[in-house]
N, CA and C of each residue as an Amber inpcrd file, in Angstrom:
protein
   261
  30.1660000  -2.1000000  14.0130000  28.8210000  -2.4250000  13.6130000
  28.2770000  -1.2700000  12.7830000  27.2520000  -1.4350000  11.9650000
  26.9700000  -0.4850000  10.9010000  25.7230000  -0.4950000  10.9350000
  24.9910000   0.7030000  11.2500000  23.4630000   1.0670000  10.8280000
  22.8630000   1.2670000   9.9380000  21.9140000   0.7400000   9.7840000
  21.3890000   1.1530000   8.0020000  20.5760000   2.2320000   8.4960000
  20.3370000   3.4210000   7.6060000  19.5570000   4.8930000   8.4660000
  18.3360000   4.1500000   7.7090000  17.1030000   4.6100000   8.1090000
  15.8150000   4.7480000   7.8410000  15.2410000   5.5300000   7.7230000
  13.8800000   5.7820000   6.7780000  13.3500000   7.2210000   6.7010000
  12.3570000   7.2130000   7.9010000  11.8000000   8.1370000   7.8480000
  10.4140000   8.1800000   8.8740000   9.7420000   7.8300000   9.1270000
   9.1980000   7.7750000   7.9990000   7.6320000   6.5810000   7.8790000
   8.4440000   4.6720000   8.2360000   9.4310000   4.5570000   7.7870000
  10.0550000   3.5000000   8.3480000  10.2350000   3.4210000  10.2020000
  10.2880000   4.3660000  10.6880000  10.7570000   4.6730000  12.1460000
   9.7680000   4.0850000  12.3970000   8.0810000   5.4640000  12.1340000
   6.8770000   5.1980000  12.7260000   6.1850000   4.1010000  12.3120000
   6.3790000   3.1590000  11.5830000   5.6460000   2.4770000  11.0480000
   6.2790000   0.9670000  11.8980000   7.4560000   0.9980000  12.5730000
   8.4000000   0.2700000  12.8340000   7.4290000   0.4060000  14.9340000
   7.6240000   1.4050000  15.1540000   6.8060000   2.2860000  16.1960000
   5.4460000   1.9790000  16.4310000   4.8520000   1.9110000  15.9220000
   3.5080000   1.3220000  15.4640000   3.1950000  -0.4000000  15.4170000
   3.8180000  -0.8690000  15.2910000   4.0070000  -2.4870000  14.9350000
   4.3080000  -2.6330000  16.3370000   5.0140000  -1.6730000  17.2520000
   5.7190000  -2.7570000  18.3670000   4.7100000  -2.2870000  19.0870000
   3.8870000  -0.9440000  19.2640000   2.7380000  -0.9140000  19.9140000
   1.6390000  -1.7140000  19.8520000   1.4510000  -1.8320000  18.9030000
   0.2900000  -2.5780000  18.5300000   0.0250000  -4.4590000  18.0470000
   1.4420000  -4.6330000  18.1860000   1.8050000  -5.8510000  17.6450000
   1.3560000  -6.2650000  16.5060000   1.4630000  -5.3670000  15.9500000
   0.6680000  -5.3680000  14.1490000   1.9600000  -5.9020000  13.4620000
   1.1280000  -6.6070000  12.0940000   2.3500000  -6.3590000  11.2510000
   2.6110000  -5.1630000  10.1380000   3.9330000  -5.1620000  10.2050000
   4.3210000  -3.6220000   9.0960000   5.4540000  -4.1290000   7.6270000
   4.9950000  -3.4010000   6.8550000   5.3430000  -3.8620000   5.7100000
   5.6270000  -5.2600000   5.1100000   4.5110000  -5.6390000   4.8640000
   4.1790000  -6.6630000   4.1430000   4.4900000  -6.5580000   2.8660000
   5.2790000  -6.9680000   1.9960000   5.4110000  -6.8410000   0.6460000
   5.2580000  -8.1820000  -0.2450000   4.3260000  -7.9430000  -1.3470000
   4.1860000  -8.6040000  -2.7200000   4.4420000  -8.0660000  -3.7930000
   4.7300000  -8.4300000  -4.8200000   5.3070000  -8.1680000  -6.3640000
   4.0180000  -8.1240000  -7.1470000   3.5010000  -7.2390000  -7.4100000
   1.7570000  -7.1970000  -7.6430000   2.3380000  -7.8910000  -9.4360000
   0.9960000  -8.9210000  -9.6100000   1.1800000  -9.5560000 -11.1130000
  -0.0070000  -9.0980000 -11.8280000  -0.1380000  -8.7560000 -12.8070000
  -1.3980000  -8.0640000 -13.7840000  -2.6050000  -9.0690000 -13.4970000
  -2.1340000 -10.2840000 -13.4570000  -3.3750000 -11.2760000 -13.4510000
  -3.4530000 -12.0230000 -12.3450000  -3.2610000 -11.0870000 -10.9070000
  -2.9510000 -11.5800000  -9.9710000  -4.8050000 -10.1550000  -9.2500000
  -6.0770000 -11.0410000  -8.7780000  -6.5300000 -10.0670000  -8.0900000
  -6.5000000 -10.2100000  -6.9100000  -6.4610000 -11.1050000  -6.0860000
  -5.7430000 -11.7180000  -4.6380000  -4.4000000 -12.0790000  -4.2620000
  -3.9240000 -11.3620000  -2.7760000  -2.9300000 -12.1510000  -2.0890000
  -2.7640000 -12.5230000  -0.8830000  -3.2270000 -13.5860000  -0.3090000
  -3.0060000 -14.1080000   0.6810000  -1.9800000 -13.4710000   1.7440000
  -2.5960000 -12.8950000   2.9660000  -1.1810000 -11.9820000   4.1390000
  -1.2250000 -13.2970000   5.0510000  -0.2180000 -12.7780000   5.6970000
   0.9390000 -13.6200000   6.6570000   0.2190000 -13.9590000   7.5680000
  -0.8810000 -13.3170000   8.3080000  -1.4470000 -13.4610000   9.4680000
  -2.9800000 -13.5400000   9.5560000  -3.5590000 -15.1240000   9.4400000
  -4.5280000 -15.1090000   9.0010000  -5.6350000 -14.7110000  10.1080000
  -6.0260000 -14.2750000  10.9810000  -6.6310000 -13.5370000  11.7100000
  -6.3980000 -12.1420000  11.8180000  -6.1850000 -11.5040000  10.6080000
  -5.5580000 -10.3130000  10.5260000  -7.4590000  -9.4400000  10.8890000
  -7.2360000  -8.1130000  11.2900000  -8.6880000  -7.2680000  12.0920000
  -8.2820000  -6.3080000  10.8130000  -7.6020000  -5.6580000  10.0590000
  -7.8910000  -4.4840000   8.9950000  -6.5520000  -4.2140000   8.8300000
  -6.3250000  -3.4430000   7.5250000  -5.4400000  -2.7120000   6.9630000
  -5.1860000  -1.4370000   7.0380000  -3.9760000  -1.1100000   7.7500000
  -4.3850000   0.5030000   7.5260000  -3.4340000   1.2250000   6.6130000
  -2.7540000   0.7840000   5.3680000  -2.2740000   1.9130000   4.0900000
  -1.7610000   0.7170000   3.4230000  -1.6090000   0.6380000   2.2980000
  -1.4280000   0.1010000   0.8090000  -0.4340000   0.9050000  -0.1170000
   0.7860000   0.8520000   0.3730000   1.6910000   1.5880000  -1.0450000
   2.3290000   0.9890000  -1.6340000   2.6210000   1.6220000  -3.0050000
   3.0640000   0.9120000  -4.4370000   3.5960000   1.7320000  -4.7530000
   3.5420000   1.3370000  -6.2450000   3.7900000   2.3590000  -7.1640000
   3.1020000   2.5260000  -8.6650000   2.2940000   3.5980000  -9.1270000
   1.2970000   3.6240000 -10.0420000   1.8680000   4.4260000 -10.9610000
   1.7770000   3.6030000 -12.1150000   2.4510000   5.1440000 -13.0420000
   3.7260000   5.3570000 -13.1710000   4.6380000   4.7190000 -12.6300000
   5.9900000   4.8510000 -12.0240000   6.0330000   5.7960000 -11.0340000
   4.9510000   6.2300000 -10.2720000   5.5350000   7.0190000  -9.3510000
   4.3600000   6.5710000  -7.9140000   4.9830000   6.6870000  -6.4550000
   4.8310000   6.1050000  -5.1120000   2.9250000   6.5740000  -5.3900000
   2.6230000   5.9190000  -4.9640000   1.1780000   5.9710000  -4.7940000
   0.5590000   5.3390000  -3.2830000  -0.3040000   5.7990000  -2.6850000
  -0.7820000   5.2830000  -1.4670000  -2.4740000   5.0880000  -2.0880000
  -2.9130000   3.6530000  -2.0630000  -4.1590000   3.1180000  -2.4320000
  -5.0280000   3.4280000  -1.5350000  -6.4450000   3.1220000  -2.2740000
  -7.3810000   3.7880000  -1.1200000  -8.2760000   2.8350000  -0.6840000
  -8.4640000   2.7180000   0.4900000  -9.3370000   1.5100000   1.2540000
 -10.5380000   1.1970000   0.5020000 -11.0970000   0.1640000  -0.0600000
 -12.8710000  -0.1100000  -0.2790000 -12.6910000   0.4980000  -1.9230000
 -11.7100000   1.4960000  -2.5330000 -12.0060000   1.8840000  -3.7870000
 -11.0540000   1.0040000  -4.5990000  -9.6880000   1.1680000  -3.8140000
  -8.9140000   0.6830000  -4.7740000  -8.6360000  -1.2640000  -4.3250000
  -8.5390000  -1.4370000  -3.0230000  -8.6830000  -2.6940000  -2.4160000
  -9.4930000  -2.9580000  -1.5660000  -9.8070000  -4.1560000  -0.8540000
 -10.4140000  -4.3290000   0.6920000  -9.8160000  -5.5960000   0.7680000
 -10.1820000  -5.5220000   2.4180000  -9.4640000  -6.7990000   3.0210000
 -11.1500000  -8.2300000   2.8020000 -10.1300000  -9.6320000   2.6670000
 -11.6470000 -10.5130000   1.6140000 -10.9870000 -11.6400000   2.8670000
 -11.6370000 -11.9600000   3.9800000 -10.5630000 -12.6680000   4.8190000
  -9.3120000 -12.4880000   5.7110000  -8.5810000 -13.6900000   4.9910000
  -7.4200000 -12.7900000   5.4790000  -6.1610000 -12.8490000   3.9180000
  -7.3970000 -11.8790000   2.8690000  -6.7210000 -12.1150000   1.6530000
  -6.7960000 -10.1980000   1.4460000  -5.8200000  -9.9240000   0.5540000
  -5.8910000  -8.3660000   0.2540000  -6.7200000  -8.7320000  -1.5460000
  -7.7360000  -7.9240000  -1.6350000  -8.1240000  -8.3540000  -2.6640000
  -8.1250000  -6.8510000  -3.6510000  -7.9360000  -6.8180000  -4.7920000
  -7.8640000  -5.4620000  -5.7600000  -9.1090000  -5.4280000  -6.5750000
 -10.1100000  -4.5290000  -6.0630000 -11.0190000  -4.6820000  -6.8150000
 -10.9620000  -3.7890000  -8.6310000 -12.1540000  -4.7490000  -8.7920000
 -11.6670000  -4.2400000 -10.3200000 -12.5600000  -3.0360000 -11.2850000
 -12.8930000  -2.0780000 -10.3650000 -12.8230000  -0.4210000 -10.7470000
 -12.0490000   0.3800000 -10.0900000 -11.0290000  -0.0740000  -9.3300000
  -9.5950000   0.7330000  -8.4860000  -8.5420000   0.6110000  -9.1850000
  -7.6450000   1.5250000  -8.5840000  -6.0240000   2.2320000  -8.9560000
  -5.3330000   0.4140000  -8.9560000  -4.7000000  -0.0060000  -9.8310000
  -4.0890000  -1.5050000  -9.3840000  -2.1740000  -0.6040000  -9.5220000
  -1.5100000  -1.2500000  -8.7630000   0.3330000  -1.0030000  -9.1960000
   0.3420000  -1.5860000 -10.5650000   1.9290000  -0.8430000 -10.8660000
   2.3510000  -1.2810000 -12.1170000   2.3750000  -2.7730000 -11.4420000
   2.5220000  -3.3150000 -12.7070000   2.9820000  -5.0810000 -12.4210000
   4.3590000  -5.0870000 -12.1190000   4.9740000  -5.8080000 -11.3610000
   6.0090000  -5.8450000 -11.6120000   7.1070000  -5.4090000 -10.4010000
   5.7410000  -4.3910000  -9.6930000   6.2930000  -3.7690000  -8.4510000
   5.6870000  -4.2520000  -6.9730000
């Protein structure tokens, strides 16, 4: 049998989910003309980190500036950091 290694933030974030029964890493393909995306769990209570990639390089978004939660939709408001498209 073969392990795939993980980094850290994968461990704790993995760690975190089973405490809390949260969900962890949620991923979408952000589209330029995309300012909403609908998450998995529609009684979702808050978000706690948003990473991408800006610029070509890892970026962590910032709550209320760059997104907020609109429901149970992640919404990008439009005077915040948005990802490249694509990522």
């Amino acid at each position: 049998m073969a392990f795939a290694r993980k980094s850290y933030g994968e461990l704790t974030d993995s760690m975190l989910a089973q405490i809390t029964r949260g969900v962890v890493n949620e991923k979408y393909e952000h589209a330029a003309s995309r300012t909403k995306y609908r998450l998995s769990y529609p009684n979702i209570k808050g978000i706690v980190s948003v990473k991408g990639t800006l610029k070509g390089a890892p970026f962590e978004f910032r709550r209320d500036a760059d997104y907020r939660l609109s429901g149970s939709m992640l919404e990008w408001l439009p005077a915040g950091e948005k990802p490249d498209a694509g990522t």
